[in-house]
N, C-alpha and C positions, 0 to 999 in steps of 0.2 A: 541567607546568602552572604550578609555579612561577615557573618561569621565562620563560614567556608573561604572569606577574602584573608581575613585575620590569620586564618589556618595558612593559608596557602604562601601567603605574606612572609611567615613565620619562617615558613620550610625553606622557603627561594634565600630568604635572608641572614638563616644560620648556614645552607650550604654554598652563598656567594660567599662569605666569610669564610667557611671553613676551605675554599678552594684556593685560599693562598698559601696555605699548610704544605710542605715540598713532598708528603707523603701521597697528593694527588699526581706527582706525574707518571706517567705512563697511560693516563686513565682519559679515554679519548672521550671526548662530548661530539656533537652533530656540528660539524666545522669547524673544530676546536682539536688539536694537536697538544695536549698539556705536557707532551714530554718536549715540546720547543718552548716552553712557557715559563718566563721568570715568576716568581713568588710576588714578586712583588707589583707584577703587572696585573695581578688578578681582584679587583674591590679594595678595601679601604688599607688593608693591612692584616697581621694576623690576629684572631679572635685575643678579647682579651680573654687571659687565664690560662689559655692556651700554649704550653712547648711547642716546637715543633719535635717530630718524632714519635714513636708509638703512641704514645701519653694520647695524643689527638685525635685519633683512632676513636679511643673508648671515649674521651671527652666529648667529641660533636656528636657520636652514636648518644652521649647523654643525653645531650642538650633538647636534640630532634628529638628523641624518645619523650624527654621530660615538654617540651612543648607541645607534640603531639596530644601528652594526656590531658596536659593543661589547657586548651584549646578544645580540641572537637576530640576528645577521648581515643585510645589506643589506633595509632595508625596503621591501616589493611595492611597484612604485608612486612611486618615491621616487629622485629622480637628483640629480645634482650642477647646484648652480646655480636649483634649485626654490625657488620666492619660499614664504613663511611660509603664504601664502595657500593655496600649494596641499601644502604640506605637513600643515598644518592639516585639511584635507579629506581627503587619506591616511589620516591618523591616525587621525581622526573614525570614517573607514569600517573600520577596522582593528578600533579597539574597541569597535566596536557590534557585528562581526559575530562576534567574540572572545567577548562578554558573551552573544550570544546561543545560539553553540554551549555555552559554558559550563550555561543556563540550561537547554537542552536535552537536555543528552550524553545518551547512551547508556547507560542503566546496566543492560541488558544485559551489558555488558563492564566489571568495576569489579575494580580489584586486590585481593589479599586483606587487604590491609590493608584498604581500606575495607567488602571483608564482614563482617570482623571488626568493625569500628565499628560497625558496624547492625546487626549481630546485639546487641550489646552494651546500643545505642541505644535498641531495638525491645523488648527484654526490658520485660513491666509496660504493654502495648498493650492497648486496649480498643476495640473500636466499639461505640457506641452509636447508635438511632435508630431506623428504621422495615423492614418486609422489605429494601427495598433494601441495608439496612446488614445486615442479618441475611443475605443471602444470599450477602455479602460472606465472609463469616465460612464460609459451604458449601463456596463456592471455597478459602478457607484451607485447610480442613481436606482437602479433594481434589484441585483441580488445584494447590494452591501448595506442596505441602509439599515443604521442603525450601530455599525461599526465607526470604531473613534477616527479612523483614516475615513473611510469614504464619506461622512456625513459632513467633511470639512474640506471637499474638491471642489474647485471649478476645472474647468477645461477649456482651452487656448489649443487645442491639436484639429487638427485639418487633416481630413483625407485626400490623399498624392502628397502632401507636405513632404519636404526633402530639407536638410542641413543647405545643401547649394539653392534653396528656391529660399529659404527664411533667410540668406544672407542679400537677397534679392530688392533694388528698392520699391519702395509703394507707389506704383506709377497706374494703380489702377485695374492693369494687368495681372499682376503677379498676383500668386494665391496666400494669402497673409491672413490671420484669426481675424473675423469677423465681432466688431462689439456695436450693437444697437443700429445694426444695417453698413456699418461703414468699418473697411479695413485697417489695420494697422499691423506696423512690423513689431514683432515679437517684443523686443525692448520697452518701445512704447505702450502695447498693451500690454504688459504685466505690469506698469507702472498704474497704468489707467485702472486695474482692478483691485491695486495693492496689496498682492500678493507678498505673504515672508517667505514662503518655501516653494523653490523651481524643481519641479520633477520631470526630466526632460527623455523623453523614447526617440530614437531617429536611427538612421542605418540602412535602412533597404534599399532604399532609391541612390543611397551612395556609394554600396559597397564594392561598385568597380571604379570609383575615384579614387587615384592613388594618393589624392590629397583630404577624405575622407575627415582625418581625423585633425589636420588641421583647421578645417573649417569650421569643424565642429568647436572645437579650442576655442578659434575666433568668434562665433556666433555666441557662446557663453560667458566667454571676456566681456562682450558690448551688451548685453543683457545685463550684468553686473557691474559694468560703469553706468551704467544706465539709472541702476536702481540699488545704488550703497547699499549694502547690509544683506541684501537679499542672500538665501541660503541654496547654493546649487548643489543637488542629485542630479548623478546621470544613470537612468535604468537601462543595465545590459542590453544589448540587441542582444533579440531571442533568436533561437533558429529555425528554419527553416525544415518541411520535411524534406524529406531524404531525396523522393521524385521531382521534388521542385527545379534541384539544385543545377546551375548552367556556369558554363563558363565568366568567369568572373562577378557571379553570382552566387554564391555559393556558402555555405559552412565553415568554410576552411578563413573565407571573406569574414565570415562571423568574427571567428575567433581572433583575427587578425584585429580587426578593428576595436573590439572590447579592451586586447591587449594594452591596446594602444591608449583610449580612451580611459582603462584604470590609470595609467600612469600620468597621464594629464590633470587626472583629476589628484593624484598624489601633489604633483608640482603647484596646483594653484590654491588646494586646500579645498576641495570639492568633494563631496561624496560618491562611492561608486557603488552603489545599488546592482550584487552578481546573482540573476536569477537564470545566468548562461545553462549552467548545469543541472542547474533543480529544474528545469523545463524539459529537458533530455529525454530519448528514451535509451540514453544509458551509452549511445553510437555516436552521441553528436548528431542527434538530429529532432527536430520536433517529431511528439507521437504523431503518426498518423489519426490516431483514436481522439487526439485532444483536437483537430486542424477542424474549422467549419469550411475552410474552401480549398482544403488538404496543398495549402503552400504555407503562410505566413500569422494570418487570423488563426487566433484560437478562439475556442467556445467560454464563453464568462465565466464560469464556475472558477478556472485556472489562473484568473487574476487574483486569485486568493493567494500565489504564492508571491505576487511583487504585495499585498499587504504584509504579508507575514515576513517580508524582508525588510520594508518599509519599519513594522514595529520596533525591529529588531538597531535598525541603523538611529531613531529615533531615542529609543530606551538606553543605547549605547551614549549616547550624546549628551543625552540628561543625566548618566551617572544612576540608572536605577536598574 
């Protein structure tokens, strides 16, 4: 995989160079107009060795060609004599589909070095949230054990739990995670179990709050003044099935609010954990066939796709 970065590194970095060259305009990229584009607004300046004019042409076709062999051996796609234009587009397709097997793998099949990082990783894990996040925690403790996430959860999630009842104070009343018989608000007890890593599920019970995503913002802000350093994930709200769905209740509700919630978590430097679509049956809506009370539960086995998103946001972070 290294060595596929090296390659890829390679290709990005002789054709961001080579796109200051004036024989690139006309030549449209994805948001990108290079026939309104100065030369010199384009990376560092032009390649050294480099004319501009034909010469360039055959020169960067060198270069890539020659890096190509030197690196990871003759590039798919890519022959002697191939103008900038269509090496550019090799490329292009090379490492988008690089980036996306990358974002994807398989972690299924991971070396033990990287088990060993996630188990390491994963030690001082918590969910918090609502049954769905509690039930998450069922599956740990049954079908997952033995895997480098689940053997390193606790769980802080309450069923009926809602983003507006956890911003709620500890009067007794309120429904708050339970530790050793006696309640606390979410802040406090993720402190009290020393958690490093927040994995946070919430959404149903708010999704006709048009202030939904606010709250939710605030209730992870004060969990994190709470507890300097602590690491916030927030796991997509799943959807619903299709029959479930009611007036301000709904999928559309879903989507609305994850929106909302990536971008939050953009702004504060939080993690956005998207298993919206991978739960799908393709409509925007949860399978029927996955649902145990055919609205919102799903059956455990299907918590395998917030691990296998979990590995993924983890392995990214670590650099492996």
């Amino acid at each position: 995989m290294k060595k596929s970065r090296l390659y890829i590194a390679g290709i990005a970095a002789v054709l961001s160079l080579s796109m200051t060259v004036p024989v690139w305009a006309g030549v449209a990229g994805q948001g990108i107009d290079f026939s309104n584009t100065e030369s010199n607004m384009m990376g560092p300046g032009p390649m050294a060795g480099v004319t501009p004019g034909a010469e360039a042409v055959e020169t960067t076709a060198a270069v890539v060609n020659e890096a190509a062999n030197n690196v990871a051996g003759p590039m798919a796609g890519v022959t002697p004599g191939d103008t900038v234009n269509d090496i550019a587009g090799t490329a292009a397709n090379i490492i988008n589909a690089v980036s996306e097997k990358w974002a994807q793998r398989d972690v299924a099949y991971l070396t033990e070095e990287e088990k060993s990082a996630l188990r390491n990783y994963f030690q001082g894990s918590v969910i918090i949230g609502d049954s769905v996040a509690e039930n998450f925690q069922r599956y740990n403790i049954s079908g997952g054990i033995g895997d480098e996430v689940s053997d390193n959860f606790t769980s802080l999630a309450v069923a009926g739990y809602s983003i507006s009842k956890a911003l709620l104070p500890n009067d007794g009343k309120n429904i708050h995670p339970m530790i050793q018989g006696h309640r606390y608000r979410l802040p406090e007890a993720i402190g009290m179990i020393g958690a490093r890593h927040v994995y946070s599920f919430f959404g149903y019970k708010d999704l006709a709050d048009p202030n939904a995503a606010d709250n939710y913002e605030t209730l992870l802000r004060e969990i994190q003044t709470a507890n300097p350093g602590v690491d916030i994930n927030v796991i997509s709200t799943t959807y619903m099935t299709a029959a479930s769905q009611k007036t301000g209740y709904n999928n559309d509700s879903v989507r609305m609010l994850n929106a909302a919630m990536k971008q939050k978590c953009a702004e504060n430097g939080w993690t956005f954990i998207d298993v919206q679509e991978i739960m799908s049956d393709g409509n925007g809506n949860l399978p029927d066939s996955w649902s145990i009370d055919q609205q919102i539960h799903y059956n455990y086995q299907y918590y395998i796709y917030w691990i296998n998103e979990m590995k993924r946001a983890a392995l990214t972070k670590l650099g492996l």
